[in-house]
ZADO-269027 format. One line per 3 residues: for each residue x, y, z of C-alpha. Coordinates in Angstrom, 3 decimals, always signed. Example, Ala and Ser with C-alpha at 12.3 -4.5 7.8 and 13.67 -1.06 7.14 Angstrom:
<recs>
+12.300,-4.500,+7.800 | +13.670,-1.060,+7.140
</recs>
This chain:
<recs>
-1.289,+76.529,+43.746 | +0.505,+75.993,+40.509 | -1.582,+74.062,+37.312
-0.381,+71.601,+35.063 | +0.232,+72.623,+31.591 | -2.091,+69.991,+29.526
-1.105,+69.366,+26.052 | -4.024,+69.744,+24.093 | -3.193,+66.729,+21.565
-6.247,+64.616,+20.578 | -6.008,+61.564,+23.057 | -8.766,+59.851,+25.073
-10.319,+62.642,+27.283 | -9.638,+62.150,+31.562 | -12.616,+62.009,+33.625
-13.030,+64.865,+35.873 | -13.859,+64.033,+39.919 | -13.297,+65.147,+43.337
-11.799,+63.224,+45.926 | -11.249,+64.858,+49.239 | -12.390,+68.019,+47.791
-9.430,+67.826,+45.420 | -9.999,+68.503,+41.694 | -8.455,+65.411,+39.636
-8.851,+64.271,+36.400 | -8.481,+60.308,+36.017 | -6.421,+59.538,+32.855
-7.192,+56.753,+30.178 | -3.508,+55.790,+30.656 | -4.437,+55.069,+34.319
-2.559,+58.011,+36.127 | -4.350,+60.416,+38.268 | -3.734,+63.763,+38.042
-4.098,+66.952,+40.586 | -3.907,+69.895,+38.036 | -4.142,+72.620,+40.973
-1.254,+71.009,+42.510 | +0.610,+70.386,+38.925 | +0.666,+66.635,+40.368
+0.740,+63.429,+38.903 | +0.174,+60.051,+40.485 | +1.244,+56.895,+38.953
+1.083,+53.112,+40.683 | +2.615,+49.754,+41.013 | +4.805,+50.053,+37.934
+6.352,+47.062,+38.685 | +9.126,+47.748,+36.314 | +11.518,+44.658,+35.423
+8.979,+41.976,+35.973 | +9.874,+40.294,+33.070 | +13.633,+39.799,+33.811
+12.092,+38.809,+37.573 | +10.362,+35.886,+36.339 | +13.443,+34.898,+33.668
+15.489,+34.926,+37.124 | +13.407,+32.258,+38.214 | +13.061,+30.234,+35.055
+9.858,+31.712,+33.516 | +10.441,+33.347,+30.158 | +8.354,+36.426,+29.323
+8.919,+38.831,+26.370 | +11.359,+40.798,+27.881 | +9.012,+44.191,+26.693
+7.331,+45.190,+30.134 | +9.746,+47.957,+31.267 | +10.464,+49.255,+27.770
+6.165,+49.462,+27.374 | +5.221,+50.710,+30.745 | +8.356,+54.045,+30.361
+6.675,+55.010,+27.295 | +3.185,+54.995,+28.320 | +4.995,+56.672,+31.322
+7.163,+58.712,+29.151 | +3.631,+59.862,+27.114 | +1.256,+60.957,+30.266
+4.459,+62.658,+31.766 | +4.458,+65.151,+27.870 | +1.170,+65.413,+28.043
+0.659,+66.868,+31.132 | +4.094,+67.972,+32.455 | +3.667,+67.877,+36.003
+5.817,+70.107,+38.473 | +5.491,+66.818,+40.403 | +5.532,+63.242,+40.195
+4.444,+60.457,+42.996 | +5.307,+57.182,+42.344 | +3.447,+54.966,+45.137
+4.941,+51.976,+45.462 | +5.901,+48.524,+43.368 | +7.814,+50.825,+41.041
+10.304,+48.392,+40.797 | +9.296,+44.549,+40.661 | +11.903,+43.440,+43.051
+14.786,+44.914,+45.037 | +17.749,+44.699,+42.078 | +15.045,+45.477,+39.450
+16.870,+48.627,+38.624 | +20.022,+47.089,+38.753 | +19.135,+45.350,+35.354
+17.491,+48.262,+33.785 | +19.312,+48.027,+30.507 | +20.946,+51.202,+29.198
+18.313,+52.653,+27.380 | +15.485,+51.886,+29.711 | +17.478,+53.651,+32.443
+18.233,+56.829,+30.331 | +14.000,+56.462,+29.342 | +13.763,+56.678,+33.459
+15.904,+59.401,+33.940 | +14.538,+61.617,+31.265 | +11.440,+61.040,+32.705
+12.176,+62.137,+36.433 | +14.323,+64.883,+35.067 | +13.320,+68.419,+35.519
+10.783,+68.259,+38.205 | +10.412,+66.622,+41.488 | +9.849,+62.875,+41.824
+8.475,+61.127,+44.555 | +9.257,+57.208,+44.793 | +6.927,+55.656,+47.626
+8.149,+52.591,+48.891 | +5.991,+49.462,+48.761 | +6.082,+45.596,+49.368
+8.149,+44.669,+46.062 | +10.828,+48.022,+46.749 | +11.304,+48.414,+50.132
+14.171,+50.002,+49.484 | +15.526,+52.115,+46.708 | +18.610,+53.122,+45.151
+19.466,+56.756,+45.043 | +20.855,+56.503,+41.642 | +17.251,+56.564,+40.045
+17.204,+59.920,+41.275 | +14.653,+62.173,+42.938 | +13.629,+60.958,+46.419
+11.955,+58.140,+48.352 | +9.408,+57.823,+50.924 | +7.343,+56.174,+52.922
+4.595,+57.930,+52.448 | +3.507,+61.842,+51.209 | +0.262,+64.285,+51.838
-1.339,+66.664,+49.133 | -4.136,+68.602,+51.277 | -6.325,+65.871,+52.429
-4.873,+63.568,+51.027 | -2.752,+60.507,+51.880 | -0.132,+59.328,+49.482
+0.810,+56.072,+49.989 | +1.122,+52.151,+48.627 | -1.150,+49.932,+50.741
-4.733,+51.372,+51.272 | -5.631,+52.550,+55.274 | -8.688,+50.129,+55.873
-11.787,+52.575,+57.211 | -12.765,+55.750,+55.953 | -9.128,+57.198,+54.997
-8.553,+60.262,+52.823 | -5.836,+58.548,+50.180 | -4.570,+57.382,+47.180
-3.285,+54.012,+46.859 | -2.435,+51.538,+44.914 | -1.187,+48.044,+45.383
-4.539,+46.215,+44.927 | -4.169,+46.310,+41.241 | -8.083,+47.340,+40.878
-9.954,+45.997,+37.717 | -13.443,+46.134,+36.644 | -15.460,+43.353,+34.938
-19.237,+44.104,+33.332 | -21.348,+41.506,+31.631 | -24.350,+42.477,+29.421
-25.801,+40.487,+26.998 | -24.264,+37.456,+27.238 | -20.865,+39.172,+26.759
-18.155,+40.735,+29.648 | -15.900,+42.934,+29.191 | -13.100,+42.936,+32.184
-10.181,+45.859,+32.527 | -8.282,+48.281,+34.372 | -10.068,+50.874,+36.858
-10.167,+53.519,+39.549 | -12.330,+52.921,+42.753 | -13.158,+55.978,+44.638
-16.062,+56.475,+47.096 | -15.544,+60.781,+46.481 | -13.125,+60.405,+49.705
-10.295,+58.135,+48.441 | -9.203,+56.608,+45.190 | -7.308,+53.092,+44.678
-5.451,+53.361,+41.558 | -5.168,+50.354,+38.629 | -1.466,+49.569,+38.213
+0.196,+50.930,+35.704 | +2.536,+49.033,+34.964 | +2.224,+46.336,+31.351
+2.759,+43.146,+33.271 | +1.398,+43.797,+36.977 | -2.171,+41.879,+35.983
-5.458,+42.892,+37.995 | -7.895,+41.898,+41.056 | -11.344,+42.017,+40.554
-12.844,+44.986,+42.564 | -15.766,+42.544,+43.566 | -12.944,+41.111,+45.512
-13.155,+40.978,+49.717 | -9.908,+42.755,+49.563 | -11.897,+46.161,+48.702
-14.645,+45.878,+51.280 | -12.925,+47.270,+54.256 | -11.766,+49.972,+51.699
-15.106,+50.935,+50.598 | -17.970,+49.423,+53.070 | -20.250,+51.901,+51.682
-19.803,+51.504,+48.083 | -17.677,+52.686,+45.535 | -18.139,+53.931,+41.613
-15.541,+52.069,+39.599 | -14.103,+53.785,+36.545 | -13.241,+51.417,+33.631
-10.822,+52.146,+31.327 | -12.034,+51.894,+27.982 | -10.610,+52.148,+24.762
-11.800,+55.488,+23.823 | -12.547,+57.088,+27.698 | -13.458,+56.284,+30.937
-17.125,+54.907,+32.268 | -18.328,+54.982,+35.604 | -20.088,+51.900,+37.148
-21.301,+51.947,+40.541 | -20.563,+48.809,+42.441 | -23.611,+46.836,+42.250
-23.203,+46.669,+38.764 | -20.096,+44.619,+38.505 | -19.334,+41.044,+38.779
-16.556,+38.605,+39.396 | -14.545,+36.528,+37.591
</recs>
């Protein structure tokens, strides 16, 4: 069992849980790390959205990929995992990183440099490229634990993404809605990562098969994470 090396630089603090009887800290930035393992798990990326939707005639700041590789580039310092797993909708589309501009592509490959990468596939990549380097799978284990992009309906052991999980609280005549981890202590549905992928409420029938006993939801905040048990949320 190797550890991650965690820079110690003042930055929102993680929020220590188990899941599967793993130890992981959740990260502000929305990664999950497994610092036993020297693992860390990123989702739905969805890296060249932006020049997706100008393909088709929408025109979005053409920002995403450069934003999401540096918040990717940051976590990735911080905690300089032995290992990376990507799971899935890394990639917007099938020739998203065929028009990953120079330096986005060299931000990418400094990033998987050095250590192993895992890229799960998932409904946007299918299929990779082995140019981006490190390798691709279907799906990968760590102990207990299930690696992969869609979520196993019924009481699975994994981490997931896909569902882009987000959180919304009112109180006072005031809401506050963003990005969040769902775990139920035996499995953990990541937020997406990525700076255009968007959200779905976690009050959302999509997450009852997931969790049909409950869940805690941890919000992202500015500052740190809070924990909200189901009941306590609402939709949009």
């Amino acid at each position: 069992m190797r550890a991650l090396r965690i820079e110690t630089a003042e930055r929102p603090p993680a929020t220590a849980i188990r899941i599967a009887g793993l130890d992981c800290l959740l990260d502000p930035s929305g990664a999950l790390a497994i610092p036993g393992e020297g693992m860390l798990v990123v989702a739905d990326l969805h890296l060249e959205k932006g020049s997706a939707f100008a393909r088709r005639g929408a025109m979005l700041p053409p920002y995403d990929t450069r934003a999401t590789l540096a918040a990717l580039a940051e976590v990735v310092a911080h905690y300089r995992p032995e290992t990376v797993v990507a799971l899935g909708d890394s990639f917007h589309d099938r020739r998203g990183p065929d028009r990953l501009g120079g330096p986005d592509a060299a931000a990418l490959a400094a990033c998987v440099a050095g250590r192993r990468w895992i890229w799960i596939t998932g409904n946007h990549d299918p299929d990779l490229p082995p140019g981006i380097g490190g390798e691709v799978a279907a799906e990968t284990r760590v102990g207990p634990l299930v690696l992969r992009h869609h979520p196993e309906e019924g009481d699975a052991q994994d981490l997931a993404g896909h569902l882009h999980p987000v959180a919304k609280v009112a109180l006072h005549g005031r809401s506050v809605r963003a990005r969040a981890f769902l775990t139920n202590g035996r499995r953990c549905v990541l937020p997406a990562f990525g700076a255009y992928a968007g959200g779905l409420n976690a009050c959302d029938a999509a997450f009852r098969p997931l969790f049909p006993s409950g869940f805690t939801a941890h919000i992202i905040g500015r500052n740190r994470l809070f924990a909200v048990a189901r009941g306590v949320l609402c939709g949009d």
